[in-house]
Structure formats: C-alpha cells, structure tokens
N, C-alpha and C positions, 0 to 999 in steps of 0.2 A: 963869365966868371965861374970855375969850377965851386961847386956846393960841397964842403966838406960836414962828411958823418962820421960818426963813431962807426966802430967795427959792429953792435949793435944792431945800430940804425939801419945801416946796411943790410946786414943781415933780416932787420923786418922786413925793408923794401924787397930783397930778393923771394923771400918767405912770400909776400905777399902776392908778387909778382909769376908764382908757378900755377897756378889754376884758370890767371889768366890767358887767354886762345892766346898760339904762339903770334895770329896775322895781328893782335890788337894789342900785344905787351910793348912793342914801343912806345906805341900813342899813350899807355899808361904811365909807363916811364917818366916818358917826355911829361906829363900833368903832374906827375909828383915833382918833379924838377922845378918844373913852372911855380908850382903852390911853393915849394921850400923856396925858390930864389927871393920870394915877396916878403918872405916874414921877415923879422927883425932881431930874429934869434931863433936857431935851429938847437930842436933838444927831442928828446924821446914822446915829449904830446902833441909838436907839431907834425912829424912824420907820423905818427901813428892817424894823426887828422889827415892828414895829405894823402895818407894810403886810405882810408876809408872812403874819401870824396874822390878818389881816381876809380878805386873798384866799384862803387855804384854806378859810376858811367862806363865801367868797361869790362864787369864781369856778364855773363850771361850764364845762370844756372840751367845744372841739366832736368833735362824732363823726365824724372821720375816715375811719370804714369808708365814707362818702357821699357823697367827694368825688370827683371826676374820674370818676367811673364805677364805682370800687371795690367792691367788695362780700363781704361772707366768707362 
C-alpha cells in the first residue's frame, strides 16, 4: 500500500536521503517506508523519527582526520 506525504515530508525524506552513500540510499529508503507503514498516523514527527532511525543505521560519516592535510 502506497504511503502518502505531504509535499513537505517528502521533501525531508529526499533532504535527508542525499548524504547518504548512493549503494545504501535504497536500503534507507526502504526503513523509512517500513517505519511510516507501521504507524497509525503519518505527520511531520513521525517522518522526521523514521528519518533519524534510518540514517543511524545507514549514514557513515567522513573521516575528517584527511581533510585539508590534517593528520593525528
């Protein structure tokens, strides 16, 4: 059953969805999907939950210690 958002919501999800690695933005996709299809009312704090708990499992930040010359 398709999950209906606001043009908003949408837009967080895509918002949210660019930082993550192009190989692992499905799989997040697909967890946001998964978490909105469960609730019992989709509105702007469940997506914003749903994005938070997909990107801990599938952001991976850069290492810093390699940029500009840095090094430790």
């Amino acid at each position: 059953m398709p999950i209906k958002l606001t043009d908003d919501e949408l837009d967080a999800v895509m918002a949210a969805a660019r930082p993550i690695s192009v190989e692992r933005r499905a799989a997040f996709l697909q967890e946001i999907a998964s978490t909105l299809s469960s609730c019992a009312e989709i509105g702007p704090g469940a997506v914003h939950r749903a994005i938070v708990a997909a990107a801990r499992a599938h952001f991976d930040a850069p290492d810093l210690s390699r940029v500009c010359g840095t090094s430790k």
